[in-house]
PADOLO-861956 format. One record per atom (N, C-alpha, C): residue number from 1; residue in three letters; atom name; x, y, z. Coordinates in nm, 3 decimals. Layout:
% PADOLO-861956
resi=NUM&resn=ala&name=CA&c1=X&c2=Y&c3=Z .
...
***
This chain:
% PADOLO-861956
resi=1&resn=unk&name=N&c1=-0.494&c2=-0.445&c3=-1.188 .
resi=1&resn=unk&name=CA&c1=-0.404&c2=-0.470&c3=-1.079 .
resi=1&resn=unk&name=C&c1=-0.447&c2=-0.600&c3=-1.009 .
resi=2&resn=unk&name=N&c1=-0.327&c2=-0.681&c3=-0.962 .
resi=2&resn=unk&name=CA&c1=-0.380&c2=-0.782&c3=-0.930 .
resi=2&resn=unk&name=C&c1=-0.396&c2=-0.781&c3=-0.785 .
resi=3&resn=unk&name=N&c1=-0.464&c2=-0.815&c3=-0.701 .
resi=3&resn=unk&name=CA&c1=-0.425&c2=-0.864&c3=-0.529 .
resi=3&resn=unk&name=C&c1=-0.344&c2=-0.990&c3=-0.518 .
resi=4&resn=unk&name=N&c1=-0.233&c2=-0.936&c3=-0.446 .
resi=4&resn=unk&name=CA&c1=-0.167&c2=-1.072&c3=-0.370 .
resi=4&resn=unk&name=C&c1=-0.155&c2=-1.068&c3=-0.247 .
resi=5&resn=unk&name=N&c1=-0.230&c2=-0.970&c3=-0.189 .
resi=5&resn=unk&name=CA&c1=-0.165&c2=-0.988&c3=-0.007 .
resi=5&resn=unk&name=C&c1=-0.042&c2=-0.918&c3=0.025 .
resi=6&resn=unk&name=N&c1=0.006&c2=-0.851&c3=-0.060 .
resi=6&resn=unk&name=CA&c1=0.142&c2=-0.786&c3=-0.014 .
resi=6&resn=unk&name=C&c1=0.163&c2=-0.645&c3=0.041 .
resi=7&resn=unk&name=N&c1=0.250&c2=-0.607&c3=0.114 .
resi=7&resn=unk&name=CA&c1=0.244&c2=-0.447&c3=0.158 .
resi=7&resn=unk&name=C&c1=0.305&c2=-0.409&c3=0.016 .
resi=8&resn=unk&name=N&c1=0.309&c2=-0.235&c3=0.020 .
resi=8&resn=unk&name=CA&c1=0.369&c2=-0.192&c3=-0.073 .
resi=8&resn=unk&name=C&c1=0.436&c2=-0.100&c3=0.026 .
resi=9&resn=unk&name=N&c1=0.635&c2=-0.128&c3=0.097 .
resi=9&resn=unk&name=CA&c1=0.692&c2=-0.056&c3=0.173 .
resi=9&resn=unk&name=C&c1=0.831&c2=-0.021&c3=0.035 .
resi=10&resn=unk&name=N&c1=0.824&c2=0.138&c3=0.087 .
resi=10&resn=unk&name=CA&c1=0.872&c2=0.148&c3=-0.024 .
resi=10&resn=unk&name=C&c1=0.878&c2=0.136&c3=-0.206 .
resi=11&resn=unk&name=N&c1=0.980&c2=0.056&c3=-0.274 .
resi=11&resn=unk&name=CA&c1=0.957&c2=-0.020&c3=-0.408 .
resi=11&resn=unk&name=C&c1=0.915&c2=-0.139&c3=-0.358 .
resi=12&resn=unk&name=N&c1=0.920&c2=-0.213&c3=-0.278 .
resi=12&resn=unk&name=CA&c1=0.918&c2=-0.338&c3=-0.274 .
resi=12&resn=unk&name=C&c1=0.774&c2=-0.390&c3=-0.197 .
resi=13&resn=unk&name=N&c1=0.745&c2=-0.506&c3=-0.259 .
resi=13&resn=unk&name=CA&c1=0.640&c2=-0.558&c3=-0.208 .
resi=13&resn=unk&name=C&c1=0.670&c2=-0.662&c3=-0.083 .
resi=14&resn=unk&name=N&c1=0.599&c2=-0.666&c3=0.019 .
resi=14&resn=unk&name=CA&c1=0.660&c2=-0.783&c3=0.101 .
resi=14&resn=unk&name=C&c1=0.575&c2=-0.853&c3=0.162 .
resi=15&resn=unk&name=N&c1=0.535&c2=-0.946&c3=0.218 .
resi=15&resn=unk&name=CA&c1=0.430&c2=-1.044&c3=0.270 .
resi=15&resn=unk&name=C&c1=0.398&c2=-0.975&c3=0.407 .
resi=16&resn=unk&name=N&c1=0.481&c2=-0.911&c3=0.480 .
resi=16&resn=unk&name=CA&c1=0.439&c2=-0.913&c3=0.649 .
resi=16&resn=unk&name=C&c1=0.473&c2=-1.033&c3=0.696 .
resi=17&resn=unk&name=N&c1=0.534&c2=-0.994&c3=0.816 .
resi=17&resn=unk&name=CA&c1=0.531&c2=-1.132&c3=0.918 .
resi=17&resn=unk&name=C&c1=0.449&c2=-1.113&c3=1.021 .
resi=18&resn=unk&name=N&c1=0.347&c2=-1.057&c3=1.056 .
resi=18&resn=unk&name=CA&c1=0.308&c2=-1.034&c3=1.184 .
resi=18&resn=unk&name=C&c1=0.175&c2=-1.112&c3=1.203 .
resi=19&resn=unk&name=N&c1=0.130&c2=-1.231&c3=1.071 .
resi=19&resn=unk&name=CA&c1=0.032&c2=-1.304&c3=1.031 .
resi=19&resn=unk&name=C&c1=-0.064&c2=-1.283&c3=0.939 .
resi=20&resn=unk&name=N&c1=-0.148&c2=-1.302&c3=0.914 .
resi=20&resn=unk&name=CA&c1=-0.242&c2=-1.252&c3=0.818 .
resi=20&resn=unk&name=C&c1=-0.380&c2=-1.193&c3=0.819 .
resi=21&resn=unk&name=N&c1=-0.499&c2=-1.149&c3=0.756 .
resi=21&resn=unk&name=CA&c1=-0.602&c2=-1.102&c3=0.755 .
resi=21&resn=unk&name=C&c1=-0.647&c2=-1.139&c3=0.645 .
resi=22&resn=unk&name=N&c1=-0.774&c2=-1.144&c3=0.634 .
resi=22&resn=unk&name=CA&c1=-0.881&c2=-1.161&c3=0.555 .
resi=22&resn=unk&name=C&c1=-0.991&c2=-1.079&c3=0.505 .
resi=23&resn=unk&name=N&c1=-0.967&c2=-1.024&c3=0.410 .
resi=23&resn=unk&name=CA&c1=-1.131&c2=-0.917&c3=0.388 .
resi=23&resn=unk&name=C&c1=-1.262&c2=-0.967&c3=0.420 .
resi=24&resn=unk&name=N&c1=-1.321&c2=-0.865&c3=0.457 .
resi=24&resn=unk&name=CA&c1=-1.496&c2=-0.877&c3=0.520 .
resi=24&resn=unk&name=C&c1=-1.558&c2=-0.881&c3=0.338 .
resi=25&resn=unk&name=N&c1=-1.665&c2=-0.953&c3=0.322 .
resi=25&resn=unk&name=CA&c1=-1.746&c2=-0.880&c3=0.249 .
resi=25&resn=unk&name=C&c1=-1.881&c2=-0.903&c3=0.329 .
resi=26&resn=unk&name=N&c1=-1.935&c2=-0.735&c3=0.328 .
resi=26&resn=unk&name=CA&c1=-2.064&c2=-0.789&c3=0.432 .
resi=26&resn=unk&name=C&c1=-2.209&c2=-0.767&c3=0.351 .
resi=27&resn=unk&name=N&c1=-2.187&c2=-0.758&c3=0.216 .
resi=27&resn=unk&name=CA&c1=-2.320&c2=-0.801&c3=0.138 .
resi=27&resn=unk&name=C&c1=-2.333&c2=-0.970&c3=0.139 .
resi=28&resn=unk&name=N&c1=-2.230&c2=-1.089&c3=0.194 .
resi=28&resn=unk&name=CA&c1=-2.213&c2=-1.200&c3=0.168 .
resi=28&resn=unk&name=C&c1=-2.230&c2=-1.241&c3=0.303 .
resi=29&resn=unk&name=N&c1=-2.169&c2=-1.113&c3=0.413 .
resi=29&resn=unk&name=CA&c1=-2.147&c2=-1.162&c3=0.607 .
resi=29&resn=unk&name=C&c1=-2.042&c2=-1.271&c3=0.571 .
resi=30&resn=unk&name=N&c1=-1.947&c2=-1.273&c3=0.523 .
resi=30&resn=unk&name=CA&c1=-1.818&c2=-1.374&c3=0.492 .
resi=30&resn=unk&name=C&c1=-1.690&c2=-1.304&c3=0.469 .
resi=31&resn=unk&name=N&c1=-1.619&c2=-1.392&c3=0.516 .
resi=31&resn=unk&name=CA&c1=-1.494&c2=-1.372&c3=0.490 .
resi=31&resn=unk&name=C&c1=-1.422&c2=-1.357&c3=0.349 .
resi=32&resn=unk&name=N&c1=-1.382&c2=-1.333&c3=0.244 .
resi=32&resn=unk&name=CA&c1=-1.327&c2=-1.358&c3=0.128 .
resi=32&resn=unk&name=C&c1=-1.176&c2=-1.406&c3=0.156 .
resi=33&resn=unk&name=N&c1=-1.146&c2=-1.541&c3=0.107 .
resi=33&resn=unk&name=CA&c1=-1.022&c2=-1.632&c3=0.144 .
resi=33&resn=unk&name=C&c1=-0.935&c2=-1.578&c3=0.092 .
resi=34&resn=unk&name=N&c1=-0.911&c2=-1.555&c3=-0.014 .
resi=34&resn=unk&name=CA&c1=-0.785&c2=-1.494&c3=-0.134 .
resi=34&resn=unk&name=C&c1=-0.792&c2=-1.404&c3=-0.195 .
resi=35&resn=unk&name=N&c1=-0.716&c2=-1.276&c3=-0.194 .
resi=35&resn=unk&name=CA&c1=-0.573&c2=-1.336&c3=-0.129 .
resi=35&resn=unk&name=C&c1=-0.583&c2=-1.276&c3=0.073 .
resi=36&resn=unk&name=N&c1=-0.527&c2=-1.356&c3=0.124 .
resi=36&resn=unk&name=CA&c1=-0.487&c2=-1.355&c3=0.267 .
resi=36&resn=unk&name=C&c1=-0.390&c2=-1.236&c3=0.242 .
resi=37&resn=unk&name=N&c1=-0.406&c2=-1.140&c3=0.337 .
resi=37&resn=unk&name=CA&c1=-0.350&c2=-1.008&c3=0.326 .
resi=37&resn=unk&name=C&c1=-0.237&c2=-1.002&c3=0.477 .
resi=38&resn=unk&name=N&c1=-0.116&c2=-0.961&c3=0.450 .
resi=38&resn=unk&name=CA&c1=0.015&c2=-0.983&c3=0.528 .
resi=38&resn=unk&name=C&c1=-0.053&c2=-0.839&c3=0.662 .
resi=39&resn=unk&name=N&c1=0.001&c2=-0.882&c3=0.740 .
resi=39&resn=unk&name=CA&c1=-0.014&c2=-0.735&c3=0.879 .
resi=39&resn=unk&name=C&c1=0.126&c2=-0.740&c3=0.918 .
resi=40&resn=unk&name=N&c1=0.145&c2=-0.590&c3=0.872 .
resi=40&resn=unk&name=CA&c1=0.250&c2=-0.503&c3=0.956 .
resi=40&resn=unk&name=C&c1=0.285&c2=-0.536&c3=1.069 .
resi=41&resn=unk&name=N&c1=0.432&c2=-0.574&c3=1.083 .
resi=41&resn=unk&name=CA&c1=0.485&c2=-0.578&c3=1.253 .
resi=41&resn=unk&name=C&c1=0.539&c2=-0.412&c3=1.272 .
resi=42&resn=unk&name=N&c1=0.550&c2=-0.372&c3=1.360 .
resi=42&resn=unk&name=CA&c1=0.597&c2=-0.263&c3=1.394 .
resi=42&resn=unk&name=C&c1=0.719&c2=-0.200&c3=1.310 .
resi=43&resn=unk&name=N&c1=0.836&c2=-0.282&c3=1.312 .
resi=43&resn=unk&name=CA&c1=0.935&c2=-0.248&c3=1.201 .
resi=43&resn=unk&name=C&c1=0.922&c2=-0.254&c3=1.022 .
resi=44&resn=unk&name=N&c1=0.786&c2=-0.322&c3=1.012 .
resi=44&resn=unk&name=CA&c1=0.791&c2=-0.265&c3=0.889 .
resi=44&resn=unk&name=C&c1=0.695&c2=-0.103&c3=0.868 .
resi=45&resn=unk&name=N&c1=0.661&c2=-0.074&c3=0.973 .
resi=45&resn=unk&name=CA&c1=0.571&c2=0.049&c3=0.970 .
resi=45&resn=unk&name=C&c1=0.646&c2=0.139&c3=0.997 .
resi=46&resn=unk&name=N&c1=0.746&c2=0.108&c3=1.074 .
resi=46&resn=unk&name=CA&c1=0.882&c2=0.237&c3=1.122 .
resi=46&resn=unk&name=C&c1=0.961&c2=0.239&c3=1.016 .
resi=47&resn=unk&name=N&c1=0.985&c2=0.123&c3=0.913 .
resi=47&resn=unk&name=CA&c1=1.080&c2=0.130&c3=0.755 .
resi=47&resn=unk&name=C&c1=0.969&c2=0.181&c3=0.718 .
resi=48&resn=unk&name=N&c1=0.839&c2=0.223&c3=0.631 .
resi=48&resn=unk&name=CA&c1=0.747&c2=0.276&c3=0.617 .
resi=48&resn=unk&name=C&c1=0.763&c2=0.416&c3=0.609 .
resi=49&resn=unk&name=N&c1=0.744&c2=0.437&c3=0.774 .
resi=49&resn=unk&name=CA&c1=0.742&c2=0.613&c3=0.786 .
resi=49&resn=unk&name=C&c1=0.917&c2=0.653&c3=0.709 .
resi=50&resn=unk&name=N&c1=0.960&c2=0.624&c3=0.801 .
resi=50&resn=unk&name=CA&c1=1.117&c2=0.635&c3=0.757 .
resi=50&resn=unk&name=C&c1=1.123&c2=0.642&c3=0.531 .
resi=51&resn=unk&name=N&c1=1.065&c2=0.582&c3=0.533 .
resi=51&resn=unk&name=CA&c1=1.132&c2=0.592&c3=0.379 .
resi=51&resn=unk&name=C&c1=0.989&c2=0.741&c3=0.347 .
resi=52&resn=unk&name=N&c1=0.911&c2=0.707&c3=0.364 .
resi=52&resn=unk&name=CA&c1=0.819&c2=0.845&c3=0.356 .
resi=52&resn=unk&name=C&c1=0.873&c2=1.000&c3=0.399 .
resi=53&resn=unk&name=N&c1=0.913&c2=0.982&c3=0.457 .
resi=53&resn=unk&name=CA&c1=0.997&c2=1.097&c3=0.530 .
resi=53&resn=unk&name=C&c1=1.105&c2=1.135&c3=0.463 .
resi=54&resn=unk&name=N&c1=1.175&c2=1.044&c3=0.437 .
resi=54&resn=unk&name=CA&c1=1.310&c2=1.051&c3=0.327 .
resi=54&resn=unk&name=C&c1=1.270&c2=1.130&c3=0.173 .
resi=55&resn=unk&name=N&c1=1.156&c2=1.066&c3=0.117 .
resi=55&resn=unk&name=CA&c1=1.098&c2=1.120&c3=0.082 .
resi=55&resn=unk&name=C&c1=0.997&c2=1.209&c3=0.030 .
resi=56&resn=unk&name=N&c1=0.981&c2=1.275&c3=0.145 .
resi=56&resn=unk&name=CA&c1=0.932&c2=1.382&c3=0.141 .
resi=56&resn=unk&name=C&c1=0.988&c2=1.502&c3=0.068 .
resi=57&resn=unk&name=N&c1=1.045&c2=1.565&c3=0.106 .
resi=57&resn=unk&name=CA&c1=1.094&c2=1.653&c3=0.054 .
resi=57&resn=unk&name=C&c1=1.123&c2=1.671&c3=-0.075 .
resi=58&resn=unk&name=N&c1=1.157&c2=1.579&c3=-0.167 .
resi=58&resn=unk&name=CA&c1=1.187&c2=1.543&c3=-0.264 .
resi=58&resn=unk&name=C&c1=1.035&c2=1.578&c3=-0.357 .
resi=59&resn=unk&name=N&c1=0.929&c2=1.533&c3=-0.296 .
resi=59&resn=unk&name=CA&c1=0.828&c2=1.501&c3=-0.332 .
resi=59&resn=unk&name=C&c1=0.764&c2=1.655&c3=-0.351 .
resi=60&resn=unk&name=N&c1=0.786&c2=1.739&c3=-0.249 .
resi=60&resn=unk&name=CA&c1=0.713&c2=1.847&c3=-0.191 .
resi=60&resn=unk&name=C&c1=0.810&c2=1.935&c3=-0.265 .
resi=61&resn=unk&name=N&c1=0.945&c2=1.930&c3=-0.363 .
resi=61&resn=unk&name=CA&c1=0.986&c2=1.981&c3=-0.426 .
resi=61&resn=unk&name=C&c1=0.938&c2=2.016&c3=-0.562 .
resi=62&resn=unk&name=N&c1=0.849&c2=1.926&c3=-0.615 .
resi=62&resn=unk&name=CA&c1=0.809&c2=1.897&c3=-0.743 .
resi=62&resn=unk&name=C&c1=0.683&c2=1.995&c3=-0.767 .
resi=63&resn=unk&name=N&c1=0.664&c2=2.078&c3=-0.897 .
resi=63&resn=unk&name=CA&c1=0.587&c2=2.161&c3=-0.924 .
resi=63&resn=unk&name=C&c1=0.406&c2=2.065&c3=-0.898 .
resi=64&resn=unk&name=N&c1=0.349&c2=2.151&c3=-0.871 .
resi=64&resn=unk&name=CA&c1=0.179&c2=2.140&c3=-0.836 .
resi=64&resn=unk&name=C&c1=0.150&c2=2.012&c3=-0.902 .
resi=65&resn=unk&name=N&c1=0.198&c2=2.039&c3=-1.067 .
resi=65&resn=unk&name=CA&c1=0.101&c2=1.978&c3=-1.175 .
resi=65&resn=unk&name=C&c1=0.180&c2=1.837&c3=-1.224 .
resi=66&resn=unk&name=N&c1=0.323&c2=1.839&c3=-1.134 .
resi=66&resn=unk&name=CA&c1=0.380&c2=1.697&c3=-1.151 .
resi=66&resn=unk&name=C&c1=0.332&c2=1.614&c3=-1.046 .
resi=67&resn=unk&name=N&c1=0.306&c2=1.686&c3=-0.940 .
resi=67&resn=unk&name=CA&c1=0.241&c2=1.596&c3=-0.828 .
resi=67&resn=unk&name=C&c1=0.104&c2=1.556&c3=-0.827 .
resi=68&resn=unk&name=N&c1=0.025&c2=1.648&c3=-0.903 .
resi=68&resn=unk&name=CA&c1=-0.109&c2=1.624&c3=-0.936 .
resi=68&resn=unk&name=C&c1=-0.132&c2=1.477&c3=-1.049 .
resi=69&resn=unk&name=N&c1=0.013&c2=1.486&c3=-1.159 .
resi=69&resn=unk&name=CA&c1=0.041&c2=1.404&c3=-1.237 .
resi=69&resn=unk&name=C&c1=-0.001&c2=1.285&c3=-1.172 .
resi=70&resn=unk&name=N&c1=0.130&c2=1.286&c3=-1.090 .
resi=70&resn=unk&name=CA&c1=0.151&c2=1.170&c3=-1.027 .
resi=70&resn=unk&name=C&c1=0.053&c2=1.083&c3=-0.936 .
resi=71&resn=unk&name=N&c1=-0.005&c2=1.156&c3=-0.878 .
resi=71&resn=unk&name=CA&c1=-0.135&c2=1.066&c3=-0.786 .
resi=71&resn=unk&name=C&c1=-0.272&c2=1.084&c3=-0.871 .
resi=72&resn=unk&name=N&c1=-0.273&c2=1.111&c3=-1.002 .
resi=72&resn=unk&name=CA&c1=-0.408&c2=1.079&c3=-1.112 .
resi=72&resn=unk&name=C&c1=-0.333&c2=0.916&c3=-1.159 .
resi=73&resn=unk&name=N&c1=-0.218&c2=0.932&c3=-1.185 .
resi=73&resn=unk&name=CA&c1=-0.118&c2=0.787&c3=-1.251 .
resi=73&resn=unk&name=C&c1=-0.145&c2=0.681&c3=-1.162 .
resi=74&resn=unk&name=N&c1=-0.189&c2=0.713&c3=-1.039 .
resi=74&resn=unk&name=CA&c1=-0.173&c2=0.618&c3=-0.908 .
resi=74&resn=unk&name=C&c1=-0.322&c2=0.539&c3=-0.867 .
resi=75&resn=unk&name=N&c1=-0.386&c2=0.658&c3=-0.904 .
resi=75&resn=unk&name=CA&c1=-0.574&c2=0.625&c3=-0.917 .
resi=75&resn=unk&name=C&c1=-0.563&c2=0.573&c3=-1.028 .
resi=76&resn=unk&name=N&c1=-0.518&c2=0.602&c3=-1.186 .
resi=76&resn=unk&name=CA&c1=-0.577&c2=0.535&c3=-1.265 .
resi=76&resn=unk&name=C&c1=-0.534&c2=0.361&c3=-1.256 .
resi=77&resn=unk&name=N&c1=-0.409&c2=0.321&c3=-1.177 .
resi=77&resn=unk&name=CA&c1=-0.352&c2=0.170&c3=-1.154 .
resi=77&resn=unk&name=C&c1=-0.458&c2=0.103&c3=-1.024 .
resi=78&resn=unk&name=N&c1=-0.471&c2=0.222&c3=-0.967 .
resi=78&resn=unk&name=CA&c1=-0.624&c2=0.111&c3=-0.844 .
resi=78&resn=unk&name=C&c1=-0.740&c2=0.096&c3=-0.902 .
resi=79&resn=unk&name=N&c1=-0.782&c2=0.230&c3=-0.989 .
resi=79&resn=unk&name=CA&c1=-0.932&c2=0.147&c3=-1.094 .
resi=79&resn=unk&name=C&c1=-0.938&c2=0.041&c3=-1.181 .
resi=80&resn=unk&name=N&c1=-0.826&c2=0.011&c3=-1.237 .
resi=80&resn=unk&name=CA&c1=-0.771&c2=-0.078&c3=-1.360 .
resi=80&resn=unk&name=C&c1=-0.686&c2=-0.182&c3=-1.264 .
***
């Protein structure tokens, strides 16, 4: 997986407008430059909940072992 700095609201990836951030690394006490990571303005955190919510139910419909599926599928794309 690559880093670009983007939220993940919803399907879509989006930059943030509310400016940027920078990761700590503190085995270095430095900043790491790239990628510059977007911060949430308020309306993209209220489209956020809102689509979470929407989908909820949907989600909480699905048997144990499809949902278990699904967030092992989700860990194995953040280790890799």
């Amino acid at each position: 997986m690559q880093l670009t700095g983007e939220m993940l609201i919803g399907p879509e990836a989006v930059a943030g407008s509310a400016g940027t951030l920078h990761a700590f690394d503190p085995t270095k006490g430095a900043t790491i430059d790239a990628p510059a990571f977007g911060v949430a303005t308020q309306a993209d955190v209220e489209r956020a909940c809102e689509l979470a919510r929407d989908a909820f139910d949907a989600y909480r419909a699905q048997p144990l072992a499809a949902r278990a599926a699904f967030l092992e599928a989700i860990a194995d794309e953040i280790v890799a």
